[in-house]
C-alpha positions in Angstrom: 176.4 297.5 49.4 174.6 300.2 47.9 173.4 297.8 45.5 172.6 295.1 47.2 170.5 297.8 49.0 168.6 299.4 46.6 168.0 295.1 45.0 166.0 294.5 48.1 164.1 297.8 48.0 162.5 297.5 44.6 165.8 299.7 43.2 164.3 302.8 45.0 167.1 305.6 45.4 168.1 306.1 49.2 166.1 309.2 50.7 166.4 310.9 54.1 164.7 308.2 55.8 166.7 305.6 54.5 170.2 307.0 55.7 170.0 305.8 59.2 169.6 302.1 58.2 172.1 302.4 55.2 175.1 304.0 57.3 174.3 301.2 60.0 174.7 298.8 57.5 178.2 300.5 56.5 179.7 300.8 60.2 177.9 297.3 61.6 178.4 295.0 58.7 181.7 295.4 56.9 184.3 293.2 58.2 188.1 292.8 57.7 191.7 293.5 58.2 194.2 294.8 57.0 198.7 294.9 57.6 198.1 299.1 56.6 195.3 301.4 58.5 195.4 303.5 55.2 194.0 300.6 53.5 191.0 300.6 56.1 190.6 304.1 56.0 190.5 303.8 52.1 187.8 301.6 51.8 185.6 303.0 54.5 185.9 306.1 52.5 185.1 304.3 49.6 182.2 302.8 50.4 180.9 305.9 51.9 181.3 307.7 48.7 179.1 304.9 47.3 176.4 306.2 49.8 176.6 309.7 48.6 176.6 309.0 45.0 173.1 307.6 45.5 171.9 310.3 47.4 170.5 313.5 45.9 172.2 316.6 46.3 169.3 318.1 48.2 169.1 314.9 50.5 173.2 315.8 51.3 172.4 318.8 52.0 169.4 319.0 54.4 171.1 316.1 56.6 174.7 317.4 56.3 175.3 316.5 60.1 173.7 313.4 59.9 176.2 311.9 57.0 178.7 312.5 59.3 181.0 308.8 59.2 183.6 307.3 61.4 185.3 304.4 61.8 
């Protein structure tokens, strides 16, 4: 996701302004099912480490509340 991302924007690394749109993209455009909610819960979590790992640690940081995730 994360990729595919940063493909379309000229491979810029996510800022501040950018975390809106990519955590919309997380919660509004990842689709499936699975027989075990720990398998869901999993890959949510999985992909949202993704987001974080392209973030800066000072980006984490000023916008703590705002990287706040749920299913």
């Amino acid at each position: 996701m994360i990729h595919w991302w940063r493909i379309r924007n000229n491979w810029k690394k996510p800022d501040a302004n950018d975390l809106n749109k990519l955590k919309k993209i997380l919660k509004n455009n990842i689709f499936g099912v699975d027989m075990y909610e720990e398998a869901v819960r999993l890959t949510f979590f999985s992909l949202s480490l993704a987001l974080l790992d392209e973030l800066s640690p000072k980006v984490i940081w000023e916008n703590l509340n705002n990287l706040i995730l749920t299913l």
